[in-house]
N, C-alpha and C positions, 0 to 999 in steps of 0.2 A: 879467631876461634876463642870461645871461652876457654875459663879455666877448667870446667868440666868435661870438655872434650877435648884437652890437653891432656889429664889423668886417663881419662879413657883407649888414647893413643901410648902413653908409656905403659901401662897394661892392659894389652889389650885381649891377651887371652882368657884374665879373669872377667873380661868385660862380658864377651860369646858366653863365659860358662852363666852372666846374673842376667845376661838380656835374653836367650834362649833362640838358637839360630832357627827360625821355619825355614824349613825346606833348604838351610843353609844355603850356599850361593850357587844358584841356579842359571849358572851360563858356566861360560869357562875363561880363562887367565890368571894372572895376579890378585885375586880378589880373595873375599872370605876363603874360599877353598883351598887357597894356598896357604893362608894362615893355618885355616885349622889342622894343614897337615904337616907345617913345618910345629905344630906346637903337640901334633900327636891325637887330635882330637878324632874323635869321630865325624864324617861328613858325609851328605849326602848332596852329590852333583848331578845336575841334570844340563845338558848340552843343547845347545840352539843347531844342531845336526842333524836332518831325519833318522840317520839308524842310533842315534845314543838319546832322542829327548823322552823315551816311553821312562816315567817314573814305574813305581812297585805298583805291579798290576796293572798295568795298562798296554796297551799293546798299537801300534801303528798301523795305518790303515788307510788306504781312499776317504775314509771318513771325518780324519782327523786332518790331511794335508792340507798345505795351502791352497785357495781356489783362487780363483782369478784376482781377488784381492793382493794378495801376496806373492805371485807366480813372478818368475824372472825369467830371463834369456839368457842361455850361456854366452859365455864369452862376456858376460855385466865387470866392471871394474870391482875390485874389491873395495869396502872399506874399514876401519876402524871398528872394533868392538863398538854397540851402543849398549851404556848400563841404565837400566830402570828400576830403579827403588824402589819397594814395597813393606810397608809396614800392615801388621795383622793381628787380631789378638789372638791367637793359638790357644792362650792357656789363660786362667781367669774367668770374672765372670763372665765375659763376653767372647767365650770362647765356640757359641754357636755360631756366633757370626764367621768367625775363623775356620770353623771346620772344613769347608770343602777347596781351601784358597791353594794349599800344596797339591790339589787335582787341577785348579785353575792354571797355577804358572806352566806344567808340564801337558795341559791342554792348548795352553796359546804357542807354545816352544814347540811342540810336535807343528801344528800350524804353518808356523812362520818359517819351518825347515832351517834353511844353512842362511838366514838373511833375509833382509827387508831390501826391496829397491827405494832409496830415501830421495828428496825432492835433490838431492844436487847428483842423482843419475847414479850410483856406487850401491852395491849391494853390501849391506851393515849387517854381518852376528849381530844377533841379540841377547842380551845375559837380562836373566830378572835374579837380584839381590832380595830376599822378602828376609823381613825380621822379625820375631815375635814381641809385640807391644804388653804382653802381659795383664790386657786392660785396661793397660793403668796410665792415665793420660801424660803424667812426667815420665813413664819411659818410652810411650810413643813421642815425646819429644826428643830424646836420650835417644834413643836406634835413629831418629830422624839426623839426627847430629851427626852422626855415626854413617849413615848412607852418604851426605852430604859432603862431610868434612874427608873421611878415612878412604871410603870407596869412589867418591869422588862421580858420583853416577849425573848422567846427563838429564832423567828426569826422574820426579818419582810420583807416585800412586798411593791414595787410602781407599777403603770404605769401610763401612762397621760402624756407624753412629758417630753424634760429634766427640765423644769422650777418645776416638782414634784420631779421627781426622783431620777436628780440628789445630791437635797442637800441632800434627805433623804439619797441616800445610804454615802455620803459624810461621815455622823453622824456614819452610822454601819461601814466606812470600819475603822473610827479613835478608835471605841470603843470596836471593836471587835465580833460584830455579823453576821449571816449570812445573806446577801443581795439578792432577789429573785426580776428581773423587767421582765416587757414586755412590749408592747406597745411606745417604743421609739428609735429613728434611735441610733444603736450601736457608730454613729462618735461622738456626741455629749456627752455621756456616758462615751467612752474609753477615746479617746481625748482631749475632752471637759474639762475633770475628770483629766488633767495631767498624765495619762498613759500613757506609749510610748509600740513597741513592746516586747521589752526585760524587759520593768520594767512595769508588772502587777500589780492588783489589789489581794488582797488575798483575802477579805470577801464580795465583791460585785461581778455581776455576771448577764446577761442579756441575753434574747433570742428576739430578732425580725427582724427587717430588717435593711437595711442601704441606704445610701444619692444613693450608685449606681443603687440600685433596684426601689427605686422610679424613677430615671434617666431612666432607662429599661423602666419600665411599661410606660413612660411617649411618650417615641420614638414608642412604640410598640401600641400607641392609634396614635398617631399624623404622623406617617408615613401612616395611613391610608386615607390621605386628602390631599389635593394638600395646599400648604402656600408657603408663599418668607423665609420661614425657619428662618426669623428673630425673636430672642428672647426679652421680655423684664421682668427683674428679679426685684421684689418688696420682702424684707426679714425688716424683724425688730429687734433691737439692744437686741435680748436678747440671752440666749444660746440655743436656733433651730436655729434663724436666725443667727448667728455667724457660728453655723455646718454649714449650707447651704449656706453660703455666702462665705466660705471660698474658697481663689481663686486655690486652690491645693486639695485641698480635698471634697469642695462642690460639688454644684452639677453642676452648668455650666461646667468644664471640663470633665462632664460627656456626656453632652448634645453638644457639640462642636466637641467629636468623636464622635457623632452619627448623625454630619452632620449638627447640627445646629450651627448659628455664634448667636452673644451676638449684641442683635440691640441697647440696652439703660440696664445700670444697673448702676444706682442711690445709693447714700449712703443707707444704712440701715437707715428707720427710727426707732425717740425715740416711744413708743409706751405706752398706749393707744394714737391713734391721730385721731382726727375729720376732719383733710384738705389733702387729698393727691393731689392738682393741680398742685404741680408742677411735681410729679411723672408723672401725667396724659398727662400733656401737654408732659413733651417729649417724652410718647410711642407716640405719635399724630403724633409730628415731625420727629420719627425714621421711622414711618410708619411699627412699631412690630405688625404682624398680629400672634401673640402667646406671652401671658402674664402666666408668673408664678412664684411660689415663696413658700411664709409663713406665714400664719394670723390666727391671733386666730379667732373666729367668729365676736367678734362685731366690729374687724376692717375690716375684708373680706365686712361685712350687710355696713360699711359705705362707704368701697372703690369701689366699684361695682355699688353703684346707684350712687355715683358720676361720674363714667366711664362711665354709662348712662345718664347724665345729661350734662355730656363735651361733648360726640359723641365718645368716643373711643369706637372700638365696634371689637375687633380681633376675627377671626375666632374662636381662642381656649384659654380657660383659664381655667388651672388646679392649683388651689392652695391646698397646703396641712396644715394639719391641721382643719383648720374651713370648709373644702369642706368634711371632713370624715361625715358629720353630717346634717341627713335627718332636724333639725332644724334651723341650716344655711340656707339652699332654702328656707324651710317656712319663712324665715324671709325677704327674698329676692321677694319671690313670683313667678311669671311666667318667667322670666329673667334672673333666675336661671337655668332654662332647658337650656341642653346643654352643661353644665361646667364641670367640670371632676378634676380624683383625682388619686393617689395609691390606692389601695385599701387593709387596712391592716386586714379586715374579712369580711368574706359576708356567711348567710346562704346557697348558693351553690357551698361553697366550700367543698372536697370531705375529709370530716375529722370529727372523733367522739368525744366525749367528755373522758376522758380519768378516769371522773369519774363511769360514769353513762352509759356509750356507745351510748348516744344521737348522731346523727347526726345534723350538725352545724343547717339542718334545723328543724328539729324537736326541736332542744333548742331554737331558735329564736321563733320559736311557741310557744313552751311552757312558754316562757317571754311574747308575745305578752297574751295568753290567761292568764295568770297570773297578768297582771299589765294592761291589754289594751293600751300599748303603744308600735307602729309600732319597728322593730326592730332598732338596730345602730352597729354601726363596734364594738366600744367598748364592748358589749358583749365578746369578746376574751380576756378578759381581765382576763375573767376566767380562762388561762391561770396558772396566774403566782400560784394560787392553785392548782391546777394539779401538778405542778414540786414541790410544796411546800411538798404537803404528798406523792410525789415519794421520793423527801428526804428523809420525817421522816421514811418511810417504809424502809430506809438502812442503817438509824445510828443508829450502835451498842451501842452507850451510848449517851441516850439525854446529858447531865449534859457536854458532853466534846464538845465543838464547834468544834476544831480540827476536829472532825470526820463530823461534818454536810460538811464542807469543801470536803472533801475525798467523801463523798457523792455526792455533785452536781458536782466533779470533772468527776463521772463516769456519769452520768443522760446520760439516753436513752429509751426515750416514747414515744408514739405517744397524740397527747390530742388533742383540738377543736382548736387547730390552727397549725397541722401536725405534722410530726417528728419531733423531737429533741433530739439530740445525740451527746454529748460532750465528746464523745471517738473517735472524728474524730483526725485526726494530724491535727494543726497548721497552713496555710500555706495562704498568701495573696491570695486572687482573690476564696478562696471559704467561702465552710458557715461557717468556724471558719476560721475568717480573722486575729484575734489577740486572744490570752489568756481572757477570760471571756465572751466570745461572743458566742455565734451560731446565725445562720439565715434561718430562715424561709422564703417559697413562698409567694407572694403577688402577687396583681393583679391592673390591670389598670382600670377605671368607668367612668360611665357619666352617668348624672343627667338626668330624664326624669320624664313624668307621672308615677303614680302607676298604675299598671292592676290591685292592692287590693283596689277593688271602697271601702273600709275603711280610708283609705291613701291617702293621693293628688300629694307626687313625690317620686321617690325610685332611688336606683343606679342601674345599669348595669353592668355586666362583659364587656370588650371590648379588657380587654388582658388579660391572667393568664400566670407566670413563670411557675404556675405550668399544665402539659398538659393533665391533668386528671381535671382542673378547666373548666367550659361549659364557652364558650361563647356564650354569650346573645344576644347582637347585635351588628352591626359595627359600629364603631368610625365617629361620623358627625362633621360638622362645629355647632357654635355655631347658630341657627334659630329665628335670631330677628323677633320682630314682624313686 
């Protein structure tokens, strides 16, 4: 154990109070919830029990139980608590990605009722430990230490861009646990991670898309409009915008065979920043009638009014990241409409839930009526619990990691963000492009009015990879006022 999760352990209640407990320990025993109550804290527990896992607001139901996936036979042997780790950024700038994650663990914990049947025949409680990362990628390594070392969990979970996930899995691949993400472009992961094709990763492991699909989705909205095809590329110095910027691997040479030239592409800036003029001024001067890149939200809410306030005004601007997030345009207002993204979930996408066999939209509902808050992408986040207990449902000995490995090596489900099936071969230019990867369909979006007079703007389908995704409407220039 390092020396900083050494101090961490002799204090450890000031620890909970700077790391900031999400959803505090969300199963039941000896774990955070004990702490925080021998230390006097506040805590909020949620139970792998059908009549105690409904958090605030939500309520139990035919619709939330375990379906055939999940179901057991009385008289099953009992076994052992299994703990699963989850780090989130709750609070910070990345705190949209966060938001719907304490509906997710008490969505999968109704689910999974009193136990998983696990590949060595024993029905295993399930506890999920989630922690709040704060953003900020040193304390998603710090909570990860923290799940690892203190709580002692048998796996754990990211998603929310590489600035979570990668340090977290960083911590499982050096200690030896099983690593489960989603929600993060696979180049920043693999790559990003010093993994090359021949020299893998052994205990980390991701499913979702990559820098070419967003490329894709992005040619497949924008070839719908007439533009002078000139591009102008705005990324920020951390590890997305490093993936993205990279000039062999990002995403401009993705967008360059697909017919578009690079009209102005500026250093990466340091980020958070409050001034991008000079960025501004030279898409102005390039005369780039298409702007796109990488932003978390509150730099996207400051770069955008300033783009209106200088006079840039490009037909099309798709940034990724902070444009996933029906709160980004709120925050932007009417100016917003128009703008466009990947699209890495949307409730009309044509996929069930892999727990519960909910369809993408009826679980988006079901969140909406459960918490009154319009749906977000991030919901697929649910994901990475889905592959977690298809895992546990194939390892023959919790107690041996060796074997969780041999498990995710075979994974092959279907769950609320399509197939996944890591019994593919190997081979660049498909969905297993390198050792640890699979990829999923995504789609391309644009921001407009809600038709849910509940809601004020919503996204659009306006391309799907996959051809069984509806499209919604066709791809516009952006409609200043």
């Amino acid at each position: 154990m390092s020396e900083q999760s050494s101090e961490r352990t002799v204090s450890r209640r000031e620890f909970l109070k700077m790391a900031g407990v999400a959803g505090a320990a969300l199963g039941v025993g000896a774990g955070l919830s004990g702490i925080l109550a021998a230390c006097g804290e506040e805590e909020t527990t949620t139970t792998s029990t059908p009549a105690t896992t409904a958090g605030p607001g939500t309520t139990a139901g035919p619709s939330t139980t375990a379906g055939p996936t999940t179901s057991v036979s009385a008289g099953v042997e009992m076994g052992r608590e299994i703990k699963i780790g989850a780090v989130s950024p709750i609070t910070g700038a990345l705190a949209s990605f966060g938001g719907p994650d304490k509906w997710i663990v008490s969505f999968v914990l109704k689910a999974v009722g009193d136990g998983v049947v696990c590949g060595d025949g024993k029905k295993h409680p399930i506890s999920i430990i989630q922690l709040d990362t704060q953003s900020s990628p040193n304390r998603a390594a710090e909570v990860t230490q923290d799940l690892l070392f203190n709580e002692k969990v048998d796996m754990m979970v990211a998603s929310s861009s590489p600035d979570t996930v990668n340090p977290a899995a960083d911590q499982c691949e050096a200690n030896g646990v099983p690593f489960l993400a989603n929600f993060v472009p696979w180049q920043p992961f693999y790559f990003g991670r010093g993994a090359t094709p021949d020299k893998p990763f052994k205990w980390t492991w991701m499913y979702h898309f990559g820098v070419e699909d967003a490329a894709e989705c992005r040619i497949g909205m924008w070839d719908q409009i007439e533009t002078n095809k000139k591009v102008a590329y705005l990324f920020p110095n951390d590890a997305d915008g490093q993936a993205w910027f990279n000039p062999e691997k990002g995403l401009e040479p993705f967008l360059v065979k697909g017919g578009y030239v690079t009209g102005a592409k500026p250093d990466m800036y340091q980020p958070p920043s409050e001034d991008f003029t000079q960025q501004i001024s030279l898409f102005k001067k390039e005369g780039c009638e298409i702007c796109t890149g990488n932003q978390t939200p509150p730099d996207f809410t400051t770069f955008w009014k300033q783009c209106m306030q200088q006079g840039y005004k490009p037909k099309i601007f798709s940034m990724s990241k902070a444009l996933l997030f029906h709160k980004s345009i709120e925050a932007v207002g009417d100016i917003g409409i128009g703008l466009s993204d990947h699209m890495v979930w949307h409730p009309k996408f044509p996929y069930k839930s892999y727990l519960t066999g909910l369809t993408c939209e009826e679980y988006a509902a079901k969140y909406t009526e459960e918490t009154g808050e319009q749906w977000t992408q991030t919901l697929g986040q649910l994901g990475k619990y889905e592959w977690a207990i298809d895992v546990l449902k194939r390892v023959p000995d919790i107690e041996n990691k060796e074997l969780y490995i041999e498990a995710i090596k075979t994974t092959k489900f279907e769950g609320i963000n399509g197939p996944v099936d890591f019994t593919l071969p190997v081979a660049p230019g498909t969905v297993r492009p390198v050792p640890n990867v699979y990829k999923i369909k995504i789609a391309g979006g644009q921001w407009g009015k809600s038709e849910d007079p509940r809601f004020k703007y919503d996204m659009y389908i306006c391309y799907g990879q996959d051809p069984k995704m509806p499209i919604q409407k066709k791809f516009e220039p952006i409609p200043y006022a």
